[in-house]
C-alpha angles and dihedrals in degrees: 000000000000098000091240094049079057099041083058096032083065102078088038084056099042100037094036118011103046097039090047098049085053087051093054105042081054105056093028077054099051093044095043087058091058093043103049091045083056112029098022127224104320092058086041087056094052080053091047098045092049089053094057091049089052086052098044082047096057102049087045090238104157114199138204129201116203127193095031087163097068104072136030128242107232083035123131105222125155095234109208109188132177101243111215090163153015081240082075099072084061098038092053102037100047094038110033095072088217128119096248122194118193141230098222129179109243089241093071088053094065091056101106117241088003094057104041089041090064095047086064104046084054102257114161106230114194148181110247091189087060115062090181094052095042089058086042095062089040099057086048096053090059083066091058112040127100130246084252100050119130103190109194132216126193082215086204095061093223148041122283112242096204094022093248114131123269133214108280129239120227100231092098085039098051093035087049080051092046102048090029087234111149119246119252114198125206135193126207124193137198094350085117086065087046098051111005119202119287089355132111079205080135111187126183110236157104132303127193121208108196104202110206123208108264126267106219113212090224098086089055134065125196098271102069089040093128092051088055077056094047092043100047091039084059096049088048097040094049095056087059 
């Protein structure tokens, strides 16, 4: 962004944007609680859906998707995704179409309204300083999730400081073996310009989601699990 358009952009983010973003994960979180105690998930994930747009809106952060023929909307899929931002929880789940639950540190589920309105809209929180109880909640979330759940890992486990892709961890890879669920990679691009980590360095833009062809388990057993990883890093990596 020109340095005068973001000289100017700067009350606009601190007296309208961030206020606003707060208003909205309140009361979408409110009303994703009651929702989700009277509808169940699938009503809590229009909520939730509706609530990313508003943000995106706001900014302005326009997105594309590329490659929507490559996957199909009341699909399961373990989505596995490189994460440049946290601008990338609200581009993917207002403009993917598809029912995302998200891998989510245990920290984020104590937060009032935020947490309790994921939990109901099926997120998986879990605690990444215990590997065993990580894999635990894991194993509990397959009994609960619908034929049309999507559930989403940033493969990396963190954010990317330079938005270049990071070595991947097994735990998508493991849980798409396990429910025999095909892989669907995704690419983002420059959200890393538009919120860079552990900043509120907020800039209005565009961001790009390459959507790869799936990559269905089935044609791999256990043993070559780290060339599936391999395999689905390059294909991320190279749309960069």
């Amino acid at each position: 962004m020109n340095p005068f358009l973001k000289l100017i952009y700067q009350p606009y983010k601190w007296f309208f944007v961030i206020p606003l973003v707060f208003a909205f994960t309140f009361v979408f979180g409110l009303i994703a609680i009651l929702t989700g105690i009277i509808l169940g998930q699938d009503a809590v994930n229009i909520i939730a859906a509706t609530w990313a747009k508003l943000c995106c809106a706001i900014v302005p952060l326009k997105v594309n998707i590329r490659g929507t023929k490559n996957y199909t909307r009341n699909t399961a899929y373990v989505i596995v995704s490189n994460h440049q931002s946290m601008a990338d929880i609200p581009v993917l789940h207002g403009h993917l179409g598809l029912d995302i639950k998200w891998i989510m540190k245990k920290e984020l589920g104590v937060i009032p309204i935020f947490g309790a309105a994921c939990r109901h809209l099926g997120c998986i929180t879990v605690d990444r300083g215990n590997h065993e109880a990580a894999i635990q909640s894991i194993e509990a979330a397959k009994k609960t999730l619908s034929d049309k759940a999507c559930v989403l890992f940033f493969a990396e486990g963190t954010r990317s400081r330079d938005g270049k892709v990071m070595p991947f961890k097994k735990g998508a890879f493991r849980f798409a073996h396990e429910t025999n669920l095909p892989i669907l990679p995704l690419t983002i691009r420059n959200s890393y310009r538009i919120l860079p980590s552990d900043s509120l360095d907020l800039t209005p833009g565009t961001v790009e989601v390459m959507v790869h062809r799936p990559i269905h388990m089935s044609d791999y057993n256990l043993a070559r699990l780290d060339e599936v990883i391999t395999t689905t890093r390059r294909i991320i990596s190279d749309a960069l």
